[in-house]
Backbone as a ProteinNet text record, in pm:
[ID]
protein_1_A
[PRIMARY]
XXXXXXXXXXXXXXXXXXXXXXXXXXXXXXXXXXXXXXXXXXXXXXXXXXXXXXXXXXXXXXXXXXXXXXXXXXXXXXXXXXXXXXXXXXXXXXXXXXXXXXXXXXXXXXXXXXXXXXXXXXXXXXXXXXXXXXXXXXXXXXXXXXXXXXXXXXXXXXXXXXXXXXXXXXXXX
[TERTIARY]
84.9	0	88.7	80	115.1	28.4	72	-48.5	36.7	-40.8	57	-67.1	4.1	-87.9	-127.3	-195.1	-216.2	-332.2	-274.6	-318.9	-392.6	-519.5	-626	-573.6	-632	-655.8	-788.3	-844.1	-973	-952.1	-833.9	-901.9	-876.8	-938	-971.8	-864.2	-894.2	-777.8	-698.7	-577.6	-538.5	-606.4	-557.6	-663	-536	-539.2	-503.4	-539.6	-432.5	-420.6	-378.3	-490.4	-389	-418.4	-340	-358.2	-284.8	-335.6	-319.5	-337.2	-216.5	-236.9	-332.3	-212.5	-264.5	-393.4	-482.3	-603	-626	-713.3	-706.1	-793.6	-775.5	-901.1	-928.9	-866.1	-880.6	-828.1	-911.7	-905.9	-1033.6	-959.2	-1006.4	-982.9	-1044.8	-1003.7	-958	-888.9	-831.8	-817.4	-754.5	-699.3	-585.9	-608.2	-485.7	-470.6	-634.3	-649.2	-536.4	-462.9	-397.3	-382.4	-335.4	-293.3	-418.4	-573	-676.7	-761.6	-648.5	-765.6	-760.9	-648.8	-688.2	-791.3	-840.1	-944	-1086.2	-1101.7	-1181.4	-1226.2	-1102.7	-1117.3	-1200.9	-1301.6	-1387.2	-1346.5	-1363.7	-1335.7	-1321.8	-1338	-1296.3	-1223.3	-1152.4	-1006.7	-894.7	-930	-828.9	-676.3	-691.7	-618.6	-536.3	-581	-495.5	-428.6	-469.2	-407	-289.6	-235.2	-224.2	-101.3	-124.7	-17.3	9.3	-29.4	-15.9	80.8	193.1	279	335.5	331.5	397.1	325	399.9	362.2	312.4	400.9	378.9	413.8	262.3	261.4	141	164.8	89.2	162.8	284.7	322.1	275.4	274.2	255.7	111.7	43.2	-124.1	-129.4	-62.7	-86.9	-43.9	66.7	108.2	-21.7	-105.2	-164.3	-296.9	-340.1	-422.2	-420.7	-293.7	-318.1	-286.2	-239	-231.2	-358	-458.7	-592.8	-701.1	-599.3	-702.1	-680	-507.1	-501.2	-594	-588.5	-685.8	-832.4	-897	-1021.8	-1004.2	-965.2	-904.3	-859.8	-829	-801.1	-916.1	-1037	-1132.5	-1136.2	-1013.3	-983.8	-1006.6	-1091	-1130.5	-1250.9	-1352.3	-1483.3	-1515.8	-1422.6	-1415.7	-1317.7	-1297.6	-1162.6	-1166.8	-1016	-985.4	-925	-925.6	-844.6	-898.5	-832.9	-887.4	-904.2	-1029.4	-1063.7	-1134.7	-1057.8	-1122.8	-1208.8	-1353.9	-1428	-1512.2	-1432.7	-1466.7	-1476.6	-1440	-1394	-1560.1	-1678.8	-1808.6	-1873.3	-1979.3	-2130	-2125.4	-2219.8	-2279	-2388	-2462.6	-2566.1	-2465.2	-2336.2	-2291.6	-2186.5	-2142.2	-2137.5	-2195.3	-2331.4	-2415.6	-2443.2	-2434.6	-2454.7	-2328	-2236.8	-2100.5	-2069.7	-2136	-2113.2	-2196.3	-2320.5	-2434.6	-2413.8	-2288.7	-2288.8	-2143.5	-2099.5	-2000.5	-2034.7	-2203.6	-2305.6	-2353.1	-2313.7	-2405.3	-2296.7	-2333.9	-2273	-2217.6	-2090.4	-2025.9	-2116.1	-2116	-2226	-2348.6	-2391.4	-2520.4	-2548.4	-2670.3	-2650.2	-2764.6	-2838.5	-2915.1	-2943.1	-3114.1	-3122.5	-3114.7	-3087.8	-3112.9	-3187.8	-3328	-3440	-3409.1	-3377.5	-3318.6	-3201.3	-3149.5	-2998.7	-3119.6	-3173.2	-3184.6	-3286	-3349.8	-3463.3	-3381.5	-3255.2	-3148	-3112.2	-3111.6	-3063.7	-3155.3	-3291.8	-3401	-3445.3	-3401.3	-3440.4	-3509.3	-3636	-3707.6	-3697.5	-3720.7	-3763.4	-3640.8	-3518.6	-3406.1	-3345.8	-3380.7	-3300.3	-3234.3	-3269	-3170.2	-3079.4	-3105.7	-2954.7	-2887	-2912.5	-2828.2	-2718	-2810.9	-2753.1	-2611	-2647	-2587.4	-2455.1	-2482.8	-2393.1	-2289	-2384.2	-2308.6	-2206.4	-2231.5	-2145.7	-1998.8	-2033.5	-1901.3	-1832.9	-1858.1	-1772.3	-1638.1	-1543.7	-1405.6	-1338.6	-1369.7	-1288.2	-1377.3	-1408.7	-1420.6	-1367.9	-1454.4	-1477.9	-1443.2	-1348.2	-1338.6	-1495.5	-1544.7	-1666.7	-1741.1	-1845.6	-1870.1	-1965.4	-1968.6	-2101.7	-2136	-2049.4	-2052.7	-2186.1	-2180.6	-2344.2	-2425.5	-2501.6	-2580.5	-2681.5	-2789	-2807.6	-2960.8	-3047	-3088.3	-3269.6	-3370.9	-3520	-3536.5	-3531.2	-3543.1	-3443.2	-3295.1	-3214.6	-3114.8	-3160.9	-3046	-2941.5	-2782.4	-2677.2	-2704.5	-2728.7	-2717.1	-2625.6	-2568.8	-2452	-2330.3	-2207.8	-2110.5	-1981.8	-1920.4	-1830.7	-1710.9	-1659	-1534.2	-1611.9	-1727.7	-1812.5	-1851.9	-1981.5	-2087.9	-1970.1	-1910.8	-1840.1	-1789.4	-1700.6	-1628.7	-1684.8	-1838.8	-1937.2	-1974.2	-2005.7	-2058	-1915.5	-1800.6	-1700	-1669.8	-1665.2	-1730	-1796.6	-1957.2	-2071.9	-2058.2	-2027.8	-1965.6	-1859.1	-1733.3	-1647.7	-1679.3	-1786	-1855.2	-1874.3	-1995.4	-2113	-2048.2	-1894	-1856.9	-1749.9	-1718.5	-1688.8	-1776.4	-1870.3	-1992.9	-2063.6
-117.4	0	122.6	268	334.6	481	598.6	675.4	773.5	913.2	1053.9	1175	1286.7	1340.3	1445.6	1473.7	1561.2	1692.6	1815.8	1942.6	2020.1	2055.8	2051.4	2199.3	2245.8	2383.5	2404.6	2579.7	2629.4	2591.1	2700.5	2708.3	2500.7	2457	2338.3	2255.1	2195.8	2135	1977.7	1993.8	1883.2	1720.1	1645.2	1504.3	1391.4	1274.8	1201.9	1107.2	1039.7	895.8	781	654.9	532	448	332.6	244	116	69.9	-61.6	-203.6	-316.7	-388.1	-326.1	-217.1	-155.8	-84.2	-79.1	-49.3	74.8	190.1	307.3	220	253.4	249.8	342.7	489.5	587.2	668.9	781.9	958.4	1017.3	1115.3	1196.7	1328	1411.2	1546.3	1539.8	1637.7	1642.5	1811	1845.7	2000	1923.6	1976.2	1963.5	1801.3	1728.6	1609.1	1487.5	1538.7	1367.4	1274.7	1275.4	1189.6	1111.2	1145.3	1084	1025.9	1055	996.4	857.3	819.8	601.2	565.6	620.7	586.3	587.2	683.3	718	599.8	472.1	346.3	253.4	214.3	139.9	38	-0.9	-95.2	-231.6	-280.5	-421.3	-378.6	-248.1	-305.3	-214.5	-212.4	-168.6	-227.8	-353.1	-426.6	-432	-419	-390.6	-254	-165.6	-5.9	-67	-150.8	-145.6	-283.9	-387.4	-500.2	-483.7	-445.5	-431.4	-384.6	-375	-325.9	-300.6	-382.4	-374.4	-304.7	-223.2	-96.6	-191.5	-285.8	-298.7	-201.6	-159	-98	3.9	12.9	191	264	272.3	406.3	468.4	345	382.6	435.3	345.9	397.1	551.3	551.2	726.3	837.9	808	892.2	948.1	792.7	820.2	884.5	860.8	926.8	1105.5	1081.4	1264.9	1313.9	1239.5	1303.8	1317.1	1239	1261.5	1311.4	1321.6	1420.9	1621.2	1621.5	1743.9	1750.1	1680.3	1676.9	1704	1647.7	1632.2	1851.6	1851.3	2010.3	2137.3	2100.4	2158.3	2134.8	2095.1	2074.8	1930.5	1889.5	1812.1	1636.8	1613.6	1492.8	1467.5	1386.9	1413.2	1244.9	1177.2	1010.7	977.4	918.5	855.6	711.1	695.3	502	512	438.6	422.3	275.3	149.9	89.3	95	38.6	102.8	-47.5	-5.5	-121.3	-89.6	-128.9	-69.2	-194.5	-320.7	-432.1	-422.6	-317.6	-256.4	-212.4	-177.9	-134.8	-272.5	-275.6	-350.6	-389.1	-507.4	-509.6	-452.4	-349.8	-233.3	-138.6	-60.3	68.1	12.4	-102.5	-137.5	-131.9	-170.4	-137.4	64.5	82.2	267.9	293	294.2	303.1	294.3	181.6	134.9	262	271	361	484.6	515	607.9	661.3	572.3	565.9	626.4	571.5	585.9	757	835.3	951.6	1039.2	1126.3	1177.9	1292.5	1326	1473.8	1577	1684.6	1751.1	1770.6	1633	1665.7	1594.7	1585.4	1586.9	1510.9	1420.9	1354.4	1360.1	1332.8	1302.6	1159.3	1201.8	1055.2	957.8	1000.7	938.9	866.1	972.8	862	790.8	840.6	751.1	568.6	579	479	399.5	476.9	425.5	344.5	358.4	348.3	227.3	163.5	65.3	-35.2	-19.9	-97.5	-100.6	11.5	34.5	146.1	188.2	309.1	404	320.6	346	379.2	353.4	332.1	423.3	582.9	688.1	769.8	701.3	738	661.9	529.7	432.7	501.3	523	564.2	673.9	779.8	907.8	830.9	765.3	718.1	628.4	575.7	445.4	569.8	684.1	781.9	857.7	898.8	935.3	856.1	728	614.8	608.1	686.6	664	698.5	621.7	595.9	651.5	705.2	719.7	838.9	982.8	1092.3	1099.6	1231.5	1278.9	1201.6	1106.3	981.5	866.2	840.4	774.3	920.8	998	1117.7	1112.7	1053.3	1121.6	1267	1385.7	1533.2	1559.5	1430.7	1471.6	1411.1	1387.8	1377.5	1480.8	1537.4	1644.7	1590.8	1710	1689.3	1682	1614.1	1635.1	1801.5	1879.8	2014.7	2083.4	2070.5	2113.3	2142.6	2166.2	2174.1	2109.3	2156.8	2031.5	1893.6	1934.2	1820.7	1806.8	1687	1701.4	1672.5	1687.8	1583.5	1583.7	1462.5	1438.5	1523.7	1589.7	1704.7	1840	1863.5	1986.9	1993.9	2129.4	2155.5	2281.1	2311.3	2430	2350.7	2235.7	2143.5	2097.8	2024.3	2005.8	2123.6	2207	2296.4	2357.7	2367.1	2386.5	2286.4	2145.6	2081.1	2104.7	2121.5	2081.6	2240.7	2325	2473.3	2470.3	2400.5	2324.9	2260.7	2124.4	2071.5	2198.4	2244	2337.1	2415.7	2471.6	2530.1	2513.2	2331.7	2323.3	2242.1	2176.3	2132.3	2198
0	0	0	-62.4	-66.7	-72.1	-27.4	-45.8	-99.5	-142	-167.1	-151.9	-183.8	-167.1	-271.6	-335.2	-440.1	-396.4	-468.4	-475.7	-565.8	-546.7	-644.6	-664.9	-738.3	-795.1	-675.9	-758	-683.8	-523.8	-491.2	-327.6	-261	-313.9	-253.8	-169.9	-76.5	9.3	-61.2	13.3	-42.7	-59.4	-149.9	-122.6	-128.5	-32.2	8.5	-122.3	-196.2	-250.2	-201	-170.2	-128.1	-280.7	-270.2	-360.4	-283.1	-359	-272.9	-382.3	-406.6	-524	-667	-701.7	-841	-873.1	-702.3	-758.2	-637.2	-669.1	-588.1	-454.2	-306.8	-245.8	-162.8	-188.8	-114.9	-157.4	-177.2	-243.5	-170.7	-42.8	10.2	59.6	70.1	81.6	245.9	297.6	439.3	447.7	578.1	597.3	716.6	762.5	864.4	985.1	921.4	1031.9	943.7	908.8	748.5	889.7	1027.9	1132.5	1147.4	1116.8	1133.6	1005	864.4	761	739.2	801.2	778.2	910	958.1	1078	979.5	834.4	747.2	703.4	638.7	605	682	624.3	643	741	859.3	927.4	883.9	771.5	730.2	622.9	641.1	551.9	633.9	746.5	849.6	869.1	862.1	839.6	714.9	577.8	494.4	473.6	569.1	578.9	630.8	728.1	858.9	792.9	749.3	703.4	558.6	453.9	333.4	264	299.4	228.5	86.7	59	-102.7	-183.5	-240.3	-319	-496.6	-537.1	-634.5	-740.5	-810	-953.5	-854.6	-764.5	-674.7	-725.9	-734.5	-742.1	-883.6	-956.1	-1160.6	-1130.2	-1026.7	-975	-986.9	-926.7	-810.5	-893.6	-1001.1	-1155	-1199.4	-1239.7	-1336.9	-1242.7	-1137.4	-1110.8	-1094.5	-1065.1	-1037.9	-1156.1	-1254	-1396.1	-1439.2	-1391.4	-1480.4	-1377.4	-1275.1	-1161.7	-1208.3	-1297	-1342	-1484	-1553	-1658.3	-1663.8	-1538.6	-1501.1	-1468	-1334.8	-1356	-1476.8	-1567.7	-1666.9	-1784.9	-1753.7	-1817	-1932	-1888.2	-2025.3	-2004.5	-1909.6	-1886.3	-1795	-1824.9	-1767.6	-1701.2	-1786	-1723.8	-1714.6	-1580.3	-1523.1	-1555.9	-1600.5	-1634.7	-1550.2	-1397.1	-1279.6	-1212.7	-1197	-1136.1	-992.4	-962.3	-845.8	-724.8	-629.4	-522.8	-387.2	-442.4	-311	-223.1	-229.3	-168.3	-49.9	33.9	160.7	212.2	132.3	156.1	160.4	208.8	202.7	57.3	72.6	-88.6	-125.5	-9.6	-64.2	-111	-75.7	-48.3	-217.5	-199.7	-344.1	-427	-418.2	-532	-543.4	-488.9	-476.6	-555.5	-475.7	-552.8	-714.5	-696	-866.4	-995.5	-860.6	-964.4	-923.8	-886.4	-859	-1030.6	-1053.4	-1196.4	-1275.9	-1306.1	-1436	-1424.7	-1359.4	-1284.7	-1439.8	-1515.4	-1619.3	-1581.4	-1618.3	-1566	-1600.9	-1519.4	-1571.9	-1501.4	-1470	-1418.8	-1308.3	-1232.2	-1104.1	-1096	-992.5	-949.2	-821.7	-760.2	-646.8	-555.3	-450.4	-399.5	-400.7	-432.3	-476.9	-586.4	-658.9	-804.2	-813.7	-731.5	-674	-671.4	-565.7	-476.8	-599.8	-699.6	-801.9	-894.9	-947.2	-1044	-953.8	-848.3	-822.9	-750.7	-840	-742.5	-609.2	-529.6	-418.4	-380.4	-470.1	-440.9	-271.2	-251	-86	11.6	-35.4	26.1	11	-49.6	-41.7	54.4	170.4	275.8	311.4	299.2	295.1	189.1	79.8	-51	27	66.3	82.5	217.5	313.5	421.2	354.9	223.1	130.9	58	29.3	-104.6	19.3	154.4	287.2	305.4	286.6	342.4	181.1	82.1	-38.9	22.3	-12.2	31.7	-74.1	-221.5	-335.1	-406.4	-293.8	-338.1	-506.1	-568.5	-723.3	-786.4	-778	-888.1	-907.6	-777.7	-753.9	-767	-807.4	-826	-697.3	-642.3	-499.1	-485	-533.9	-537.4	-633.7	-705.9	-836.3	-785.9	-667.4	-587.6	-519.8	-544.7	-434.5	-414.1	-284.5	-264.3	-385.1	-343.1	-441.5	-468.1	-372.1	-380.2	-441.8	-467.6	-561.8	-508.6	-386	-268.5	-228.7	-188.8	-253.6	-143.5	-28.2	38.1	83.9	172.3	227.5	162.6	169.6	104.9	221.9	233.9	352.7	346.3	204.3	233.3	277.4	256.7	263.1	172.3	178.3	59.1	-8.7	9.4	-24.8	-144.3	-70.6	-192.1	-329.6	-263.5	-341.6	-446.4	-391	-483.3	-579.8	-532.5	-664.9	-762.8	-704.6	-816.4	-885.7	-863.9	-977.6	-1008.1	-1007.7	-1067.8	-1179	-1175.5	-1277.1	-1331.1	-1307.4	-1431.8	-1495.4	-1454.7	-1561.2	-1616.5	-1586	-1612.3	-1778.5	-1790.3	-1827.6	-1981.6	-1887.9	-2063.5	-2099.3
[MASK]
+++++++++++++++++++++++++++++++++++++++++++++++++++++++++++++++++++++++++++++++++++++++++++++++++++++++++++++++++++++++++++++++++++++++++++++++++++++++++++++++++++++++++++++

């Protein structure tokens, strides 16, 4: 496992990369807590924070992500090719996760329809609670989430964050 740390443009705080056997399982925003963001990791992969060592082909990982995390930034990329490991969630928060891929740069959805898009009408508050524990911030897009009323809703780096996101989309299609 290996992590680094990369620096967004817009104001925005730095974001934490891990990778771990070639595949990302953590990109999150931080400020000054970095001593508390592996506590962030999902409790059943605590353990691979924690014994995992070998970097492997992370480091070639972590290149290419922040190369196409500057791209995504520079307007010049709207879909990320990064493999990605979120075996670390539920197999509900997996299924969110996944539908959360399909969500198009640009535009934004509610939780309602979050939770409709994955056969679980009724379950738009698990969604919103599943779209919370995303472990692999703007790459998994949970930021294109908001609320039925239009309102952003919450997002775990902040709504501030959130909202410069879906501002750089629009700004850019």
């Amino acid at each position: 496992m290996i992590s680094t740390t990369y620096l967004p443009p817009y104001q925005l705080p730095a974001m934490t990369l891990t990778a771990r056997a070639g595949k990302l399982i953590l990109l999150d925003w931080f400020d000054d807590k970095t001593s508390q963001l592996l506590a962030k990791i999902p409790q059943s992969c605590q353990h691979i924070a924690r014994h995992d060592l070998d970097s492997g082909d992370d480091e070639q990982l972590l290149l290419s992500v922040c190369h196409q995390l500057d791209e995504y930034f520079l307007g010049r990329r709207q879909v990320f090719d990064i493999p990605l490991d979120f075996s670390c969630g539920t197999a509900f928060q997996q299924q969110v996760w996944q539908a959360l891929l399909t969500i198009e740069y640009g535009s934004t959805i509610s939780y309602a329809e979050l939770a409709k898009s994955i056969g679980r009408p009724k379950s738009f508050r698990a969604c919103a609670n599943a779209n919370g524990k995303n472990p692999i911030s703007l790459i998994i897009p949970c930021h294109r989430v908001i609320a039925s009323d239009g309102s952003l809703g919450g997002y775990t780096g902040g709504t501030a964050i959130k909202q410069t996101l879906l501002m750089h989309e629009a700004a850019i299609t």
